[in-house]
Structures are given as C-alpha cells and as structure tokens.
PDB file of N, CA, C, O and CB in Angstrom:
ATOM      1  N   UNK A   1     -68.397  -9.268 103.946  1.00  0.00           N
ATOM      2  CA  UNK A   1     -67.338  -9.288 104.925  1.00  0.00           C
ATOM      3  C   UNK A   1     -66.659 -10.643 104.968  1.00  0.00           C
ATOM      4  O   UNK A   1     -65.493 -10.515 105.341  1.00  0.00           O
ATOM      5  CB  UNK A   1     -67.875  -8.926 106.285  1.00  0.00           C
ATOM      6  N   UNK A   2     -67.047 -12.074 104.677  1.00  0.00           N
ATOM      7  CA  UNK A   2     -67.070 -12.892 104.886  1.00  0.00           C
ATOM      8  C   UNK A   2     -65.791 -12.993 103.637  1.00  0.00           C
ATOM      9  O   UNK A   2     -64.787 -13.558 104.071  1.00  0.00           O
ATOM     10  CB  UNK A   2     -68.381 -13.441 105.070  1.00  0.00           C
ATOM     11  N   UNK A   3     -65.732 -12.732 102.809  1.00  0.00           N
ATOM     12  CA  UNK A   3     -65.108 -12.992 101.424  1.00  0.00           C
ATOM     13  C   UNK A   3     -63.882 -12.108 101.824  1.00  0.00           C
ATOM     14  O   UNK A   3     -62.839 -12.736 101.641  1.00  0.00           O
ATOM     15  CB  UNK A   3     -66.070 -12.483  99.915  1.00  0.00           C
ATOM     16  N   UNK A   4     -63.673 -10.814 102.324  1.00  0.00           N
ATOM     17  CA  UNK A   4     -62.413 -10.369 103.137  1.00  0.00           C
ATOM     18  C   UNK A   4     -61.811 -11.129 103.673  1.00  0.00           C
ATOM     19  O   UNK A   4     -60.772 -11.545 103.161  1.00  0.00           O
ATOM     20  CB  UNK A   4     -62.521  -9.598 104.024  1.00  0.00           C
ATOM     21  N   UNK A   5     -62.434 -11.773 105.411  1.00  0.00           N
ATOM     22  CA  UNK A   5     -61.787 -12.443 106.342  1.00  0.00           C
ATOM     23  C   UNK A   5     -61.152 -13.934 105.101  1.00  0.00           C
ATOM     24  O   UNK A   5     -60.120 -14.532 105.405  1.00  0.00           O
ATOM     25  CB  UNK A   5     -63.055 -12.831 107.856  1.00  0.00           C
ATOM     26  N   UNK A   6     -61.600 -14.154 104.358  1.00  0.00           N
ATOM     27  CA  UNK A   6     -61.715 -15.514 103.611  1.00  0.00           C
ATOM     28  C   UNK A   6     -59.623 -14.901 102.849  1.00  0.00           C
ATOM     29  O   UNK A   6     -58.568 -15.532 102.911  1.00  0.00           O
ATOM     30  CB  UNK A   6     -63.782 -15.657 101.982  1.00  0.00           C
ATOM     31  N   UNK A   7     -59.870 -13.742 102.354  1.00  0.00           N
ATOM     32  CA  UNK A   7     -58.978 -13.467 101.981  1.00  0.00           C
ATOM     33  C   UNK A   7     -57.489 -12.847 102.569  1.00  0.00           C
ATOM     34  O   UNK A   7     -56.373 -12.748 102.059  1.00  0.00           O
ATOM     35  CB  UNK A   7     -59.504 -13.016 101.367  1.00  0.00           C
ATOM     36  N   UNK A   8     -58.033 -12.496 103.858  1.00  0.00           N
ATOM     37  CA  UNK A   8     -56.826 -12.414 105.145  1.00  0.00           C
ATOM     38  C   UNK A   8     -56.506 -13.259 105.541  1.00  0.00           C
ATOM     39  O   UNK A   8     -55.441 -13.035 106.116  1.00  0.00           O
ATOM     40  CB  UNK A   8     -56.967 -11.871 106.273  1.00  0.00           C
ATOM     41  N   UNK A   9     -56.887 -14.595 105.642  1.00  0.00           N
ATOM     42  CA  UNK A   9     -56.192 -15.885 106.425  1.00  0.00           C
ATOM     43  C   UNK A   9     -55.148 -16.159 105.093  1.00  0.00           C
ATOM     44  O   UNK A   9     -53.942 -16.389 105.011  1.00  0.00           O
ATOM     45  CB  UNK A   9     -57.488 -17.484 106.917  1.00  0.00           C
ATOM     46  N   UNK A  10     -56.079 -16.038 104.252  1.00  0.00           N
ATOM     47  CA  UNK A  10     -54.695 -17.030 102.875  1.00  0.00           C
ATOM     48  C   UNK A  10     -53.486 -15.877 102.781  1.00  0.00           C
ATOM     49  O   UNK A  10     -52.333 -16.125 102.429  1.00  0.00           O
ATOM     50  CB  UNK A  10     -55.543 -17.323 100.515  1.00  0.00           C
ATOM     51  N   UNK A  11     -53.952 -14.676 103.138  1.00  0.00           N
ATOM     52  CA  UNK A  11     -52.797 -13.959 102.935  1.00  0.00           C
ATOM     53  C   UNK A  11     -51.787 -13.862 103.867  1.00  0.00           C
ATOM     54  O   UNK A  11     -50.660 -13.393 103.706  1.00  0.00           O
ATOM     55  CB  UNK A  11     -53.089 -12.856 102.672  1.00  0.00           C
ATOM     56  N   UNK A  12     -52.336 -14.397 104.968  1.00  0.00           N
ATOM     57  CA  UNK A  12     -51.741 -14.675 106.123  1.00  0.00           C
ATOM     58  C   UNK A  12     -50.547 -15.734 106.377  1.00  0.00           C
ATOM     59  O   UNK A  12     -49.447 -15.871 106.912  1.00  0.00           O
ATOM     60  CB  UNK A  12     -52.720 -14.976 106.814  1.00  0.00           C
ATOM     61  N   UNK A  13     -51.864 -16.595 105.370  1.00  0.00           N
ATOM     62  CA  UNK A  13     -50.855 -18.149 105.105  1.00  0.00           C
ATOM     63  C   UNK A  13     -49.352 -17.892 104.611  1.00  0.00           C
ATOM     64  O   UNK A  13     -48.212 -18.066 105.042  1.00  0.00           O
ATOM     65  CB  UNK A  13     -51.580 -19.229 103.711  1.00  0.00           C
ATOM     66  N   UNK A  14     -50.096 -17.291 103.262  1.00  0.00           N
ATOM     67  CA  UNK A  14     -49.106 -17.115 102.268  1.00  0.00           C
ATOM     68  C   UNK A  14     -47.839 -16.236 102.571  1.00  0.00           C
ATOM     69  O   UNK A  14     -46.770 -16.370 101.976  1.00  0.00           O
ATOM     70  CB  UNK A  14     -49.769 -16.581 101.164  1.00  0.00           C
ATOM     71  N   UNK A  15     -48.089 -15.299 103.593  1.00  0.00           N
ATOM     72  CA  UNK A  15     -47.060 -14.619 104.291  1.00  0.00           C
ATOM     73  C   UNK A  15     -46.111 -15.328 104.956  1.00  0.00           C
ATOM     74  O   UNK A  15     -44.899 -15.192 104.789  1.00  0.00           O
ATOM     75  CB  UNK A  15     -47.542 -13.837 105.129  1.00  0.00           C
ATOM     76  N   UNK A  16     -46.548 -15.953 105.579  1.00  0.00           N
ATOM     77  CA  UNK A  16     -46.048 -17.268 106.400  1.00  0.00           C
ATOM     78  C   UNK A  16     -45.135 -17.961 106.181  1.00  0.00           C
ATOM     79  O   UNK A  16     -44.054 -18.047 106.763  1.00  0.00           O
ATOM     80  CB  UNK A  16     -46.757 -18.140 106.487  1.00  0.00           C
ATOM     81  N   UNK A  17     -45.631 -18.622 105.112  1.00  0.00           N
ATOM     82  CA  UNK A  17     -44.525 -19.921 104.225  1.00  0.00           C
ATOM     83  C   UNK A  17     -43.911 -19.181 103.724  1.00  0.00           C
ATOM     84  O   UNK A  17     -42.949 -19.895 103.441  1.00  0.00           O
ATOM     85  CB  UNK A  17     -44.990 -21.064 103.050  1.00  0.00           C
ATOM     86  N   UNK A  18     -43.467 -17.402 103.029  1.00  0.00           N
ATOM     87  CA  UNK A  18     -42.716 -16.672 102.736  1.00  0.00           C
ATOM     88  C   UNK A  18     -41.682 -16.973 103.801  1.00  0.00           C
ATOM     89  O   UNK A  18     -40.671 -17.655 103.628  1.00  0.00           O
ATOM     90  CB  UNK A  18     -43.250 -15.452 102.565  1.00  0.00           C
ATOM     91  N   UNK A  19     -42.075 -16.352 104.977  1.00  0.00           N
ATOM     92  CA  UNK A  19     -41.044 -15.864 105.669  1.00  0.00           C
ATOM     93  C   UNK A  19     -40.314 -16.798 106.407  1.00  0.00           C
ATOM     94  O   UNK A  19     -39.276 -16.554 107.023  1.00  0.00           O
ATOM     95  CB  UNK A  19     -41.440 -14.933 106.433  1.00  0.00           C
ATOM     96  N   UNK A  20     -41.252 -18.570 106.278  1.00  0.00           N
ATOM     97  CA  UNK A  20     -40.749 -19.833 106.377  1.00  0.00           C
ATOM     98  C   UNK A  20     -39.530 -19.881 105.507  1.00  0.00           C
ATOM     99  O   UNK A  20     -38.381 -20.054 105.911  1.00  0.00           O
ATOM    100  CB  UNK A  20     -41.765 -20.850 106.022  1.00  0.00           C
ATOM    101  N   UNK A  21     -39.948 -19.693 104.145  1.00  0.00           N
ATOM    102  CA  UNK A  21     -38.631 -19.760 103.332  1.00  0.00           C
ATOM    103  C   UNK A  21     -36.959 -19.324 103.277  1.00  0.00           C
ATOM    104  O   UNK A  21     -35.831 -19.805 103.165  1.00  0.00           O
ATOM    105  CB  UNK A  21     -38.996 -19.284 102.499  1.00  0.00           C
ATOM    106  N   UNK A  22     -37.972 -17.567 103.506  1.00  0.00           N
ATOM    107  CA  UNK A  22     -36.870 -16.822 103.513  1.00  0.00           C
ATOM    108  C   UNK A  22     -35.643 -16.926 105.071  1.00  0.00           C
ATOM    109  O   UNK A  22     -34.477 -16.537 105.144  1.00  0.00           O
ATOM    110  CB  UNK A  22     -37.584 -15.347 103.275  1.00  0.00           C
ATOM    111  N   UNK A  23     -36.432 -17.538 106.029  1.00  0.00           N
ATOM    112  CA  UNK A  23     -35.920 -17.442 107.642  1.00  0.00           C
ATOM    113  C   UNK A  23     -34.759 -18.653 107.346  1.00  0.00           C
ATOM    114  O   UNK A  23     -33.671 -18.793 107.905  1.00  0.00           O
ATOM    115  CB  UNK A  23     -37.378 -17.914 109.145  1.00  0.00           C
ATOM    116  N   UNK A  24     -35.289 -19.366 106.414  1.00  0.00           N
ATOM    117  CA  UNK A  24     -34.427 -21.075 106.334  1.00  0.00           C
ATOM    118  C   UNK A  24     -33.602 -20.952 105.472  1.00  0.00           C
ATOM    119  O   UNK A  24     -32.649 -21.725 105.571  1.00  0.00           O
ATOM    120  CB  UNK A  24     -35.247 -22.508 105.872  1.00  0.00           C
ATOM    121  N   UNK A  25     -33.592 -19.947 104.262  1.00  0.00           N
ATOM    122  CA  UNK A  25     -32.590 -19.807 103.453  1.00  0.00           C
ATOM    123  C   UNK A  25     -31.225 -18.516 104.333  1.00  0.00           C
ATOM    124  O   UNK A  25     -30.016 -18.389 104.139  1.00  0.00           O
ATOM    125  CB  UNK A  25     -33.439 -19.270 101.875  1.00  0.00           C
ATOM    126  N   UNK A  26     -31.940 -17.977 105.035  1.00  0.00           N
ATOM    127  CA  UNK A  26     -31.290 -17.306 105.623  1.00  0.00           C
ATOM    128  C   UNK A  26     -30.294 -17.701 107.405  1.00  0.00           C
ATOM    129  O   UNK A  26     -29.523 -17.064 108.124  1.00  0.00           O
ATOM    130  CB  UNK A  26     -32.290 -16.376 105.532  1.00  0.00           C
ATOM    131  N   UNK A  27     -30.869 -18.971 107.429  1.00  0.00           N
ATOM    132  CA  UNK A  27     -30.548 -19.582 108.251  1.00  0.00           C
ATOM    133  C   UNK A  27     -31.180 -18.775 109.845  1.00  0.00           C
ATOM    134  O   UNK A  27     -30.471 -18.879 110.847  1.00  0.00           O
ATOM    135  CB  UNK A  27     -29.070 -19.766 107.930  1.00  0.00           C
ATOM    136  N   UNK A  28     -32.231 -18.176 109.910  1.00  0.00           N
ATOM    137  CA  UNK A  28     -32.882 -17.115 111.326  1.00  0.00           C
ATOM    138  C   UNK A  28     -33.950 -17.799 111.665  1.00  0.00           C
ATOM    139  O   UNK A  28     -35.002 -17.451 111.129  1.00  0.00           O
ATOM    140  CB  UNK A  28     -33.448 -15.392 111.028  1.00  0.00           C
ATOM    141  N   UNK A  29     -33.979 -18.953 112.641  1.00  0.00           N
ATOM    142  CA  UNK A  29     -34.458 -19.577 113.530  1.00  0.00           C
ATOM    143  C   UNK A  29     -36.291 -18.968 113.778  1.00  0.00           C
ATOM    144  O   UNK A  29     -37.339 -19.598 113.642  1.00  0.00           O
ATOM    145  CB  UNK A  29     -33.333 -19.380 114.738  1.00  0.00           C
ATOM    146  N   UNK A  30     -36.037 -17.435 114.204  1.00  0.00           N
ATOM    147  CA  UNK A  30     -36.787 -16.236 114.469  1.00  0.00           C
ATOM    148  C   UNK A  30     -37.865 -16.015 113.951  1.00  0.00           C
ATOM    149  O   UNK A  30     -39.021 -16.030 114.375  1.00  0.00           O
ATOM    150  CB  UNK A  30     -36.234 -15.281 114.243  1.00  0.00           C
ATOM    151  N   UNK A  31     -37.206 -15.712 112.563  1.00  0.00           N
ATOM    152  CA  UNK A  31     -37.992 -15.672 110.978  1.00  0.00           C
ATOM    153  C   UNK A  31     -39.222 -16.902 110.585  1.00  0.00           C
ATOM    154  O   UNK A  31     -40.314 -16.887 110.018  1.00  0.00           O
ATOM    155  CB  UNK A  31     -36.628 -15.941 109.698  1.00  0.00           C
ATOM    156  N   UNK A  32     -38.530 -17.728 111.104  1.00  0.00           N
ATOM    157  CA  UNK A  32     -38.774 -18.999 110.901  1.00  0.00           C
ATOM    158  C   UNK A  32     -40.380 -19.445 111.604  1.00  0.00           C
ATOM    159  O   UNK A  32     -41.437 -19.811 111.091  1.00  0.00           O
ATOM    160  CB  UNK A  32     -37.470 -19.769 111.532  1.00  0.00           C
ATOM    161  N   UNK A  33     -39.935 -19.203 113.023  1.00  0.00           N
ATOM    162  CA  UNK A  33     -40.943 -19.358 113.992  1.00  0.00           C
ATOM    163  C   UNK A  33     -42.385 -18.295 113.640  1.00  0.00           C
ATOM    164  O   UNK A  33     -43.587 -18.527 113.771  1.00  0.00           O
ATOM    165  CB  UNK A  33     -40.167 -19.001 115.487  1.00  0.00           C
ATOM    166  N   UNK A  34     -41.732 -17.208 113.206  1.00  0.00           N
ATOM    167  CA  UNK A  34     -42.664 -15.938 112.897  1.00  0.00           C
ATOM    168  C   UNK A  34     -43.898 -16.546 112.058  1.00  0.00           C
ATOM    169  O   UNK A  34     -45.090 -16.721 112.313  1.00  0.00           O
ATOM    170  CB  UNK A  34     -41.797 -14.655 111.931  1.00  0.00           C
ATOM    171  N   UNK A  35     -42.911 -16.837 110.722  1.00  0.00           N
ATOM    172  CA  UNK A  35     -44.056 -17.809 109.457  1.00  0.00           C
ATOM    173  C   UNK A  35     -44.581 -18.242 109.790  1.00  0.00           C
ATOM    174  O   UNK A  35     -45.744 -17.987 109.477  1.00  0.00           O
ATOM    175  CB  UNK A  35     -43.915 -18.736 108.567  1.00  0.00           C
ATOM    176  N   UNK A  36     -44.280 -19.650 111.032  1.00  0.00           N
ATOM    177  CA  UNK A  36     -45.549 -20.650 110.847  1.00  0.00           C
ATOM    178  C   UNK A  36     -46.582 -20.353 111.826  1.00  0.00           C
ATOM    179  O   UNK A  36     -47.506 -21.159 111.932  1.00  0.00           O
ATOM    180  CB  UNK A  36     -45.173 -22.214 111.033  1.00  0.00           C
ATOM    181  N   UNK A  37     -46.549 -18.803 112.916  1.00  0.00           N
ATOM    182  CA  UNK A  37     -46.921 -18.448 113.832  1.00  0.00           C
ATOM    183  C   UNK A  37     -48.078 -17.758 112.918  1.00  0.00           C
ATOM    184  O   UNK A  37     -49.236 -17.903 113.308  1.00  0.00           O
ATOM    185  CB  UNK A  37     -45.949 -17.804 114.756  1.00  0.00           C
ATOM    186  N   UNK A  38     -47.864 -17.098 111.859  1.00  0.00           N
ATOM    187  CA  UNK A  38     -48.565 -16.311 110.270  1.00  0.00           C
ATOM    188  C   UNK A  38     -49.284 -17.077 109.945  1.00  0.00           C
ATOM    189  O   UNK A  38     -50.499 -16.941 110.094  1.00  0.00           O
ATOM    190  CB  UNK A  38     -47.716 -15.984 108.900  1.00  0.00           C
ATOM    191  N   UNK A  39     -48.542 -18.452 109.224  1.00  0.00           N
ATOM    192  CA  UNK A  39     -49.378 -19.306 109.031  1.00  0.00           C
ATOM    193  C   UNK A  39     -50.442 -20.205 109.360  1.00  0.00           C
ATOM    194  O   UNK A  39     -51.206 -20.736 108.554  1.00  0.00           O
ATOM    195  CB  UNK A  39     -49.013 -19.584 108.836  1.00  0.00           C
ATOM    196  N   UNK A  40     -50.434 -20.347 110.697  1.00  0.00           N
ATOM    197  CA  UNK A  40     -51.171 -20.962 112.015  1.00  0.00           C
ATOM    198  C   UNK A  40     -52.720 -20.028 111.838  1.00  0.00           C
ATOM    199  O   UNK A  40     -53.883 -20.407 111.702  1.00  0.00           O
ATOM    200  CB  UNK A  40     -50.099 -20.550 113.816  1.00  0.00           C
ATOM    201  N   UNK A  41     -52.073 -18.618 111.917  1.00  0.00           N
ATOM    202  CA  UNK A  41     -52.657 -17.526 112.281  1.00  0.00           C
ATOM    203  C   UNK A  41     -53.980 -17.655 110.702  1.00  0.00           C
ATOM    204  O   UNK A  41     -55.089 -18.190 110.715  1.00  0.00           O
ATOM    205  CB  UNK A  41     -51.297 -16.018 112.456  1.00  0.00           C
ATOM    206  N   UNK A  42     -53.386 -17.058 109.721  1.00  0.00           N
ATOM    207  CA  UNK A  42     -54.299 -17.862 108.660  1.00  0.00           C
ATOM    208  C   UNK A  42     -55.425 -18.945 108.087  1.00  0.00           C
ATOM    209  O   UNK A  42     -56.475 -18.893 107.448  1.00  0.00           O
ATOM    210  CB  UNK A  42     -53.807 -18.124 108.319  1.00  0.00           C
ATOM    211  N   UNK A  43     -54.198 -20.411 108.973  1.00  0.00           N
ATOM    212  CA  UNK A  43     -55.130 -20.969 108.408  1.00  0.00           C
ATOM    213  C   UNK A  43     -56.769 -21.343 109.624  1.00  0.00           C
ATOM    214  O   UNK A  43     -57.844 -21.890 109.379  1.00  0.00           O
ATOM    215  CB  UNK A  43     -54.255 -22.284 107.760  1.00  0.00           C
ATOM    216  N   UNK A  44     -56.176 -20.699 110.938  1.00  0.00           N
ATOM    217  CA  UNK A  44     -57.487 -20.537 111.957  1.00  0.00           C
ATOM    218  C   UNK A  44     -58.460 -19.576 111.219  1.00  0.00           C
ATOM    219  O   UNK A  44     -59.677 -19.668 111.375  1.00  0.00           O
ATOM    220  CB  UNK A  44     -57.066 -19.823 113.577  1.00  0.00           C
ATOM    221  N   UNK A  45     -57.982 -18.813 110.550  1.00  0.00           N
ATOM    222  CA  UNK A  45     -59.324 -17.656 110.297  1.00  0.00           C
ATOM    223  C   UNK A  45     -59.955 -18.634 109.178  1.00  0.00           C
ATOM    224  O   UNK A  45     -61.132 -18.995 109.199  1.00  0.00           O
ATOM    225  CB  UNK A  45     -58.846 -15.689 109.569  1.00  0.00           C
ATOM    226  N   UNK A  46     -59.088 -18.983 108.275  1.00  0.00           N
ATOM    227  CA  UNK A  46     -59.978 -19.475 107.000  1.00  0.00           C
ATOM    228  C   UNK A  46     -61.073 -20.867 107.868  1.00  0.00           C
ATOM    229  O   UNK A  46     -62.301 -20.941 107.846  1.00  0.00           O
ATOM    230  CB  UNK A  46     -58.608 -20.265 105.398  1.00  0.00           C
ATOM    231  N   UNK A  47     -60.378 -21.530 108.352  1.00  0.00           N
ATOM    232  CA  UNK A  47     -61.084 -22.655 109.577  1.00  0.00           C
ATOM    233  C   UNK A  47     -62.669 -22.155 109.697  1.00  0.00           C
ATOM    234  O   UNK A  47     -63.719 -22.618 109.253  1.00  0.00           O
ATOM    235  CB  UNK A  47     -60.192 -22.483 111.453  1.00  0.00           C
ATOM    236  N   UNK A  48     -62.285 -20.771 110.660  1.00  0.00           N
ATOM    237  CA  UNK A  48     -63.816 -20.094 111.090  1.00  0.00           C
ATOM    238  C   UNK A  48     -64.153 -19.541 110.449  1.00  0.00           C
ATOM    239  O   UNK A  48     -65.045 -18.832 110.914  1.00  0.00           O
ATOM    240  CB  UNK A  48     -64.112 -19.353 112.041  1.00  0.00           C
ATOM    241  N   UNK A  49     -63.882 -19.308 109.029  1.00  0.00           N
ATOM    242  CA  UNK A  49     -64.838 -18.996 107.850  1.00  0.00           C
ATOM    243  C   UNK A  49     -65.396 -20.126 107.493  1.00  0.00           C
ATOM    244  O   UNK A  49     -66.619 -20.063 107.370  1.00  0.00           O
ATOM    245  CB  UNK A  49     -64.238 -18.392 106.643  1.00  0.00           C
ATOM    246  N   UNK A  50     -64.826 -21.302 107.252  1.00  0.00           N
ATOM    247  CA  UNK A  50     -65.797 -21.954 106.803  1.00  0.00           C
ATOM    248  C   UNK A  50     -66.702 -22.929 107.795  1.00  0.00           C
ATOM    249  O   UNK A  50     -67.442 -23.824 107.384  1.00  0.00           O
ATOM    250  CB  UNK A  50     -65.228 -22.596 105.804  1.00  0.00           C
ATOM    251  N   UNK A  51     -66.512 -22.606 109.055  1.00  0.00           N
ATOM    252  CA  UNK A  51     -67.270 -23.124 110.241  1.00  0.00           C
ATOM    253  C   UNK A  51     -68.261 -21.972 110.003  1.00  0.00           C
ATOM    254  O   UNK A  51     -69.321 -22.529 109.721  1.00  0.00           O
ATOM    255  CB  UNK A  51     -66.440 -23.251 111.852  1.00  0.00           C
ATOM    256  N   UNK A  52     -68.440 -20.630 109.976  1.00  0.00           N
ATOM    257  CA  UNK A  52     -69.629 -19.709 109.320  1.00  0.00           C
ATOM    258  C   UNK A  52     -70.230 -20.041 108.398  1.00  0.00           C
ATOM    259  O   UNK A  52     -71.457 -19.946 108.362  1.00  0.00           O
ATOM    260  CB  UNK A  52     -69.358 -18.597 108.893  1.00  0.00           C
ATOM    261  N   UNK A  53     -69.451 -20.553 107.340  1.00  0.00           N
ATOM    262  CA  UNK A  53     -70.229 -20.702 105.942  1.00  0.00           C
ATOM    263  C   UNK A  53     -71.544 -21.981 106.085  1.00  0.00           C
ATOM    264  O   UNK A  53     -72.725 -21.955 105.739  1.00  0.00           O
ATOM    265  CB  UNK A  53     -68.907 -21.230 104.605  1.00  0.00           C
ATOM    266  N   UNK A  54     -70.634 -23.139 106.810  1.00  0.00           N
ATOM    267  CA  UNK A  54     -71.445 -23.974 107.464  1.00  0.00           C
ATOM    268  C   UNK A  54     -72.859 -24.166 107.721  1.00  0.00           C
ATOM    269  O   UNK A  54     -73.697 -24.970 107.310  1.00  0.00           O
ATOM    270  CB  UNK A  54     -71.090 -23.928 108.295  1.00  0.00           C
ATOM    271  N   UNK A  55     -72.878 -22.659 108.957  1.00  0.00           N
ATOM    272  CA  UNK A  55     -73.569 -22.646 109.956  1.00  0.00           C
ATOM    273  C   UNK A  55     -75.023 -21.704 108.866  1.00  0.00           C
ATOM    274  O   UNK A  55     -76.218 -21.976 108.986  1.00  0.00           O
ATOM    275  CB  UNK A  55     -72.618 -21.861 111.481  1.00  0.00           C
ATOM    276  N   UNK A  56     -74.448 -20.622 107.883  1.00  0.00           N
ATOM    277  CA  UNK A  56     -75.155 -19.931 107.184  1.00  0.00           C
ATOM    278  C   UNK A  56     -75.894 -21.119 105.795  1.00  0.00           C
ATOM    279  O   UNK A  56     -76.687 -20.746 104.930  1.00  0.00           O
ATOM    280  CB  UNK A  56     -74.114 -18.625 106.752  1.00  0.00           C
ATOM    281  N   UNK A  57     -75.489 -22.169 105.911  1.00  0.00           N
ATOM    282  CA  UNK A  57     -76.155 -22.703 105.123  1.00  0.00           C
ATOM    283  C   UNK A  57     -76.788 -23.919 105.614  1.00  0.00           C
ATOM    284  O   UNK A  57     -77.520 -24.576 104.874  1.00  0.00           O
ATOM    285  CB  UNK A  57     -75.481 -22.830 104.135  1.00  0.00           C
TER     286      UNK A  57
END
C-alpha cells in the first residue's frame, strides 16, 4: 500500500505543475491556484510516506 500512496502524491505533484503551466500560459489565475493546491496536496502525502518509512525502519 505504501508504494501506491508513494505514487499518488507524485502524481499529484505532477498534476499540479501541469496545470501550473497550463493556467500561466493561458493566463487563468484559477488554474493556477488549483496546481499548486495539487501540488501542495502531493507533496504532503509523499512527506507522510516517508515519515512511515522512517518510523517502519
């Protein structure tokens, strides 16, 4: 399970700085806020994965 959550934050990330991109090339403020709200969102899970991995070893 651990190797999932590991792989939903980066995808999270990676969603993120997408829609960072696309919000800024598109000039949508919105878009913008969304990404790094994605990205935030991401890089907390990967965070408490490896605050688990930590704790399991």
């Amino acid at each position: 399970m651990g190797a999932d959550d590991k792989l939903e934050g980066k995808a999270d990330e990676l969603k993120g700085k997408v829609k960072q991109g696309v919000g800024d090339a598109t000039d949508d403020p919105q878009l913008e806020t969304e990404g790094k709200v994605d990205e935030t969102k991401g890089d907390l899970k990967q965070a408490a994965e490896k605050v688990k991995d930590a704790f399991k070893n």
